[in-house]
C-alpha positions in Angstrom: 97.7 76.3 34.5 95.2 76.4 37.1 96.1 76.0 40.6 92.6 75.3 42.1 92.8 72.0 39.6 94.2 69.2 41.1 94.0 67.1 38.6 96.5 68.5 36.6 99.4 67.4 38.9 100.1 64.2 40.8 96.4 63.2 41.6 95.5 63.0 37.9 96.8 59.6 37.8 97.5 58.4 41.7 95.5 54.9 40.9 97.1 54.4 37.4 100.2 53.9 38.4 98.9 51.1 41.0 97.6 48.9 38.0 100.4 47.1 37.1 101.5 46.2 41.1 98.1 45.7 42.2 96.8 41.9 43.5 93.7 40.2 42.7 93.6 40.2 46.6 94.1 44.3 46.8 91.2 44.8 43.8 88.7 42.9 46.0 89.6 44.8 49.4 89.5 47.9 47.3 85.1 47.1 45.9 84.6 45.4 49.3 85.7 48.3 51.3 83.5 50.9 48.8 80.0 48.3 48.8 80.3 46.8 51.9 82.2 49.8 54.0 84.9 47.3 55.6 87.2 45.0 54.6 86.2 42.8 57.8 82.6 42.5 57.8 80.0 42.0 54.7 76.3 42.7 54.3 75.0 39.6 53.0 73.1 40.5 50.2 69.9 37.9 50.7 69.1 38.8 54.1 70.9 42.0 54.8 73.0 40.4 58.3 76.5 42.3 59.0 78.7 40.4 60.1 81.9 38.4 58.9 80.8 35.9 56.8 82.8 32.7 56.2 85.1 33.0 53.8 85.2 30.4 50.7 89.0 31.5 49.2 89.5 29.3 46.5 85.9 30.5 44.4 86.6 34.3 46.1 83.0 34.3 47.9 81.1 34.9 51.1 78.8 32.1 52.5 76.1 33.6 54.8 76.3 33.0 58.5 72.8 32.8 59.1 71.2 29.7 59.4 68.3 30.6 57.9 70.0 32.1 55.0 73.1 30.8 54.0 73.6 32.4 50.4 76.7 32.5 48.8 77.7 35.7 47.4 80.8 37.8 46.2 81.6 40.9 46.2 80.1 41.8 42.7 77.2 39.5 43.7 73.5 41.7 42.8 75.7 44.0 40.9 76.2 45.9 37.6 79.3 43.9 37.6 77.7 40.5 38.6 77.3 37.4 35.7 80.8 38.5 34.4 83.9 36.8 34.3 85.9 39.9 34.9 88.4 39.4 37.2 88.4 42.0 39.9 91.7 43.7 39.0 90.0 43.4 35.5 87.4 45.7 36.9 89.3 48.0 38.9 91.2 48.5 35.5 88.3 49.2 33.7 87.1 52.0 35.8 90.3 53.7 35.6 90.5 53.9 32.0 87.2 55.0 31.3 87.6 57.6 33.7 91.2 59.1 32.8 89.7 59.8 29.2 88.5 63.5 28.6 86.6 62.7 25.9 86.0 59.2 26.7 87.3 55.7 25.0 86.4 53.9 22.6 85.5 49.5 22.8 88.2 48.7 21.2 90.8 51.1 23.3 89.0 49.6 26.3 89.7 46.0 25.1 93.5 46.1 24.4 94.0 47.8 27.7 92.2 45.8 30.1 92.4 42.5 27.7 89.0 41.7 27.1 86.9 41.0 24.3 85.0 43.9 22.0 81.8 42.8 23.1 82.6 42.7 26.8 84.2 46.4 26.2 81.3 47.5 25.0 78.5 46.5 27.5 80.8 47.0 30.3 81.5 51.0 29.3 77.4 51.2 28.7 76.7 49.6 32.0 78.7 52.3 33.3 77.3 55.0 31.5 73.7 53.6 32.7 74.8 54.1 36.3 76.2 57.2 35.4 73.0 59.0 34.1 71.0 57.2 36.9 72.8 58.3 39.8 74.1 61.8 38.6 71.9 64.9 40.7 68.6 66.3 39.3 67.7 68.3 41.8 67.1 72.0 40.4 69.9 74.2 39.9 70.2 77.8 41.0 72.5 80.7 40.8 74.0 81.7 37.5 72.1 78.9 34.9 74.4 78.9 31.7 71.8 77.4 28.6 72.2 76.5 25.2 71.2 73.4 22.9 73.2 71.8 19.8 72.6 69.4 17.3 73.7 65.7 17.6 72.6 62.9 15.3 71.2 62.3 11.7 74.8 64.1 10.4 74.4 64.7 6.5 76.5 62.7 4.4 78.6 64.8 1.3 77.8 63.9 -2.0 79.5 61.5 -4.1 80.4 63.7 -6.4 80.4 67.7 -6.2 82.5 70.2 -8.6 84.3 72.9 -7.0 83.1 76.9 -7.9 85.7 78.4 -10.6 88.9 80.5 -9.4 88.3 84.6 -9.9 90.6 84.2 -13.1 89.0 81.1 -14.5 87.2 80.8 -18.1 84.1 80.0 -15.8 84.2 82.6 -14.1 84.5 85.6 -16.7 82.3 83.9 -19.3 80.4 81.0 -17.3 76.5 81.1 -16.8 75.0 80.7 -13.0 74.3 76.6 -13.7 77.8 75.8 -14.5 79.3 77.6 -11.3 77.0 75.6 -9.1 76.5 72.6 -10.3 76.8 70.6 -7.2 76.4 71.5 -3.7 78.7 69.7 -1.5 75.9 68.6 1.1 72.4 68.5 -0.7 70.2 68.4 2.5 66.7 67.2 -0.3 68.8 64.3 -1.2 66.5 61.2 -0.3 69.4 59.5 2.2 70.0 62.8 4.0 66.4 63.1 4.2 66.1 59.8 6.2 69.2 60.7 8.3 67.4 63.9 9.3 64.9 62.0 11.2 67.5 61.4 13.5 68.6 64.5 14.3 68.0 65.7 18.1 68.8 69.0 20.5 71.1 68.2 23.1 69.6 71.2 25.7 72.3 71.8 28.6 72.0 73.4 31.4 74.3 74.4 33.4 75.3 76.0 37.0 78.3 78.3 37.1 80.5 77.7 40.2 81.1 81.2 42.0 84.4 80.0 43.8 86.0 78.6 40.3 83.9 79.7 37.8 83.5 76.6 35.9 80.9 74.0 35.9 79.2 73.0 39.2 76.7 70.8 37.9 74.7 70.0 34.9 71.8 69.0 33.5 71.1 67.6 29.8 67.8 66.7 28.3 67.2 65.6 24.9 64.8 67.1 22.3 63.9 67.3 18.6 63.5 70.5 18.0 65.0 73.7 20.2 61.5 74.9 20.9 59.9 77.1 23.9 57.8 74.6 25.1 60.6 72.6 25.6 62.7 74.7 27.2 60.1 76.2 29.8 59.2 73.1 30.6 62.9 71.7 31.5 63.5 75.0 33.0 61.0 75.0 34.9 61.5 71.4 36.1 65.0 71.5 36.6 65.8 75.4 37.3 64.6 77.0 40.4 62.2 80.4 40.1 64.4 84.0 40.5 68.1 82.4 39.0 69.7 84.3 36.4 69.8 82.3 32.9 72.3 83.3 30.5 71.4 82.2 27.3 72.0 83.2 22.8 69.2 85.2 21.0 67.5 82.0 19.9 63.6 82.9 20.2 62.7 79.3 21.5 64.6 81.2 25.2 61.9 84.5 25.1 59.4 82.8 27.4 61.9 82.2 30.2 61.6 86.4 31.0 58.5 85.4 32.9 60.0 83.0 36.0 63.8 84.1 35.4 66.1 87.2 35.1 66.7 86.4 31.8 70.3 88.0 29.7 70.4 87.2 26.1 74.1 87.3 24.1 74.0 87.8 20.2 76.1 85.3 19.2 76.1 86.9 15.7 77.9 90.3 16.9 79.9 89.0 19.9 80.6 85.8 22.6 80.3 88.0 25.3 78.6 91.1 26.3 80.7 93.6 27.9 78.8 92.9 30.9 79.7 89.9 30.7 76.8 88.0 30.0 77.9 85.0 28.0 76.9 81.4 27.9 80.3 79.8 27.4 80.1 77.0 30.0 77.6 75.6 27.9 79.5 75.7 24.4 82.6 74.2 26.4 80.3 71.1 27.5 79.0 71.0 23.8 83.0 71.0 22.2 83.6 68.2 24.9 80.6 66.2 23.2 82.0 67.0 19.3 85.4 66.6 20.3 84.3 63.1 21.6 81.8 62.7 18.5 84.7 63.5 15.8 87.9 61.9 17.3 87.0 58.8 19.8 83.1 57.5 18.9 82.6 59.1 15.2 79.0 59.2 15.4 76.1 59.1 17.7 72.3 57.3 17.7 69.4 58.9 19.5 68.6 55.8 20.7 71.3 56.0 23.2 72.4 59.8 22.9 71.4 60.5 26.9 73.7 57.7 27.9 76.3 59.4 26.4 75.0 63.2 27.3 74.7 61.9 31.0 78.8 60.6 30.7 80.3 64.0 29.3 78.0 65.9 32.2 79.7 63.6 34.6 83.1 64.3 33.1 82.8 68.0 32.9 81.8 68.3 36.4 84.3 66.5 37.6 87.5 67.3 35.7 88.9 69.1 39.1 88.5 66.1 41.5 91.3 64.0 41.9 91.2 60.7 40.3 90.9 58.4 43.1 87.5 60.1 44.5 85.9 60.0 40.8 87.1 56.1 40.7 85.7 55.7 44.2 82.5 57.3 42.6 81.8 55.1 40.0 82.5 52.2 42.0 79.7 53.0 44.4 77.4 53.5 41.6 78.1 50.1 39.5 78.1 48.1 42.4 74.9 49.5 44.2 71.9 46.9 44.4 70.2 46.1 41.2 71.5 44.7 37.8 71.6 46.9 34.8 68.0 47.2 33.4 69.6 47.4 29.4 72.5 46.0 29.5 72.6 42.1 31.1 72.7 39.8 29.0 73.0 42.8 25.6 75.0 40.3 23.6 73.9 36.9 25.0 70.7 37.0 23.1 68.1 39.9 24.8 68.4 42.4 22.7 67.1 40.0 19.6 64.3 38.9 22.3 63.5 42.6 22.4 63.5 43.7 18.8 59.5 44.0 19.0 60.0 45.9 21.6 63.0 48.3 21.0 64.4 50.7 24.3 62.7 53.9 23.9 65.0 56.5 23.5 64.3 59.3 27.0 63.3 62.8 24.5 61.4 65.5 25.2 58.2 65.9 23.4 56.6 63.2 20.7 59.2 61.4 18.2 57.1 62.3 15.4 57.3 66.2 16.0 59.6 67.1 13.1 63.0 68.4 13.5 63.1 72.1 12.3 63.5 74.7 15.0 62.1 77.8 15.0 65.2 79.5 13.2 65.3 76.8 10.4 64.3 77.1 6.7 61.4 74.8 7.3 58.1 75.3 9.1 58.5 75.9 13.1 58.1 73.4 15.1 55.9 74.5 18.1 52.4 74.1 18.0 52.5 70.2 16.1 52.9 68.1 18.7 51.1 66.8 22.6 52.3 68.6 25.5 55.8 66.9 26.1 56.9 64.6 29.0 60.0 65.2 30.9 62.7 63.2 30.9 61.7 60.3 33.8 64.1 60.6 36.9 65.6 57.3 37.7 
């Protein structure tokens, strides 16, 4: 067990064990002291005065002291958290559970343990991931860049019915011709459902810095593609990864170009995980088993709709699996109750997202949604060349 990893020992769950003893009273001290910066004074959130407002108890709110003004606010007021009837233990409670998760919760976890509805679960933990991906660093990385991209979405279903190959001493396999030892593949990738569920399939491109101090994650950066193509990846690299930093990447050829702007050391994954020089790109396939790991065993499936909400959450948890658990609470606090409501998510299951069904949230992806899927190492035709120059993922 690591030493330089904190959260491992006491610190990995110093605010859990307040939950059950803390007051309604000690949850709103706790997101007043984080929004406002004292438990004393408020910042009204109309006219911006500082000062200590009077207090209404009985509906838990400010009333502004300004004549001009006089709003009444609380402390969740112009919020991610505002228009909910969450109690303010209720949302202390919700912040601590999604953030003691390594590979995250799922809605209906979420709604046992802070007792509240599936639906409230739900927007509540995608509100967070919002602010998550918003807020989280995009400023370019340097140093030791470890790169890589993996599949997510449009997973191929098994067929209903598929007839195992013959044992070495079977009938089949002595006298048998070729048709009757492969009848049926197990996945047939032509079959006409799989062939709509591949129009969902995206690259999940990571990059990420290696800390020199700990060598783990420092900080990372995910985008989201359809295809793990050059263009692609120069352009995020050159957007996100600052010129002269060493990029550690596989021997896919969509990574060649990077030679030009980068010192640029390539690892066969087909001979080895690690050069004897040690030039691997494991911090990248650790963030990826995070995301299968949370795939497989807590979400069981993703949409590319919302994929980078999700990519944004895992970066978030991989970078900061060594920091106790009171600063990452303190963290996501700031970010859910920093000014402005939640662009996607108020009001998700009170009737907006039927408003909206002309107009469906576009998904953030590199390049044009029509560019097909096959990479450059695929069966199919390659993928470069067939589509406009792509867009970066929009900073918030």
């Amino acid at each position: 067990m690591s030493r330089n990893n904190p959260i491992r020992g006491a610190k990995r769950r110093e605010l859990a064990r307040l939950i059950p003893k803390m007051t309604e009273d000690e949850a709103e001290r706790y997101f007043a002291s984080i929004r406002f910066g004292s438990e004393d004074q408020q910042v009204c959130p109309q006219c911006g005065t500082v000062a200590k407002h009077y207090r209404i108890s009985n509906r838990r709110q400010w009333r502004c002291r300004s004549v001009e003004c006089g709003h009444t606010f609380s402390v969740v007021s112009g919020t991610r958290f505002d228009a909910s009837r969450l109690t303010n233990r209720q949302r202390f409670d919700l912040l601590v559970r999604f953030q003691d998760a390594p590979k995250g919760r799922t809605l209906a976890d979420i709604s046992g343990l802070v007792c509240m509805t599936e639906k409230c679960s739900h927007q509540n933990q995608m509100k967070i991931r919002e602010a998550v991906m918003e807020n989280l660093e995009q400023e370019p990385l340097h140093g030791v860049i470890h790169m890589d991209g993996a599949w997510v979405c449009g997973k191929f279903r098994r067929s209903a019915r598929w007839d195992k190959l013959p044992k070495a001493g079977h009938v089949l396999a002595r006298h048998g011709t070729a048709e009757v030892k492969q009848r049926l593949p197990r996945i047939n990738k032509t079959s006409r459902a799989n062939l709509r569920r591949a129009k969902n399939k995206r690259v999940m491109l990571a990059m990420v810095q290696v800390d020199p101090v700990n060598r783990g994650p420092e900080r990372i950066i995910v985008a989201m593609c359809r295809s793990e193509n050059a263009r692609d990846v120069v352009a995020l690299a050159r957007r996100y990864i600052k010129p002269g930093s060493t990029i550690m990447t596989d021997e896919h050829p969509a990574y060649t170009d990077l030679s030009a702007d980068y010192l640029h050391l390539v690892v066969n994954h087909s001979q080895e995980y690690s050069t004897v020089e040690g030039v691997n790109e494991n911090m990248a396939e650790s963030f990826f088993a995070r995301v299968r790991r949370g795939e497989y065993g807590v979400h069981h499936g993703y949409r590319p709709r919302y994929m980078q909400l999700y990519a944004a959450e895992y970066a978030w948890r991989e970078t900061r699996r060594r920091r106790p658990q009171s600063e990452n609470v303190a963290e996501l606090a700031r970010w859910m109750l920093g000014r402005g409501y939640s662009r996607r998510w108020r009001g998700y299951h009170g009737g907006i997202k039927r408003r909206r069904h002309r107009d469906p949230r576009l998904e953030i992806l590199m390049g044009s949604p029509e560019e097909p899927w096959q990479d450059a190492r695929s069966k199919g035709c390659s993928s470069r060349g067939h589509a406009p120059e792509p867009a970066c993922p929009p900073k918030p």
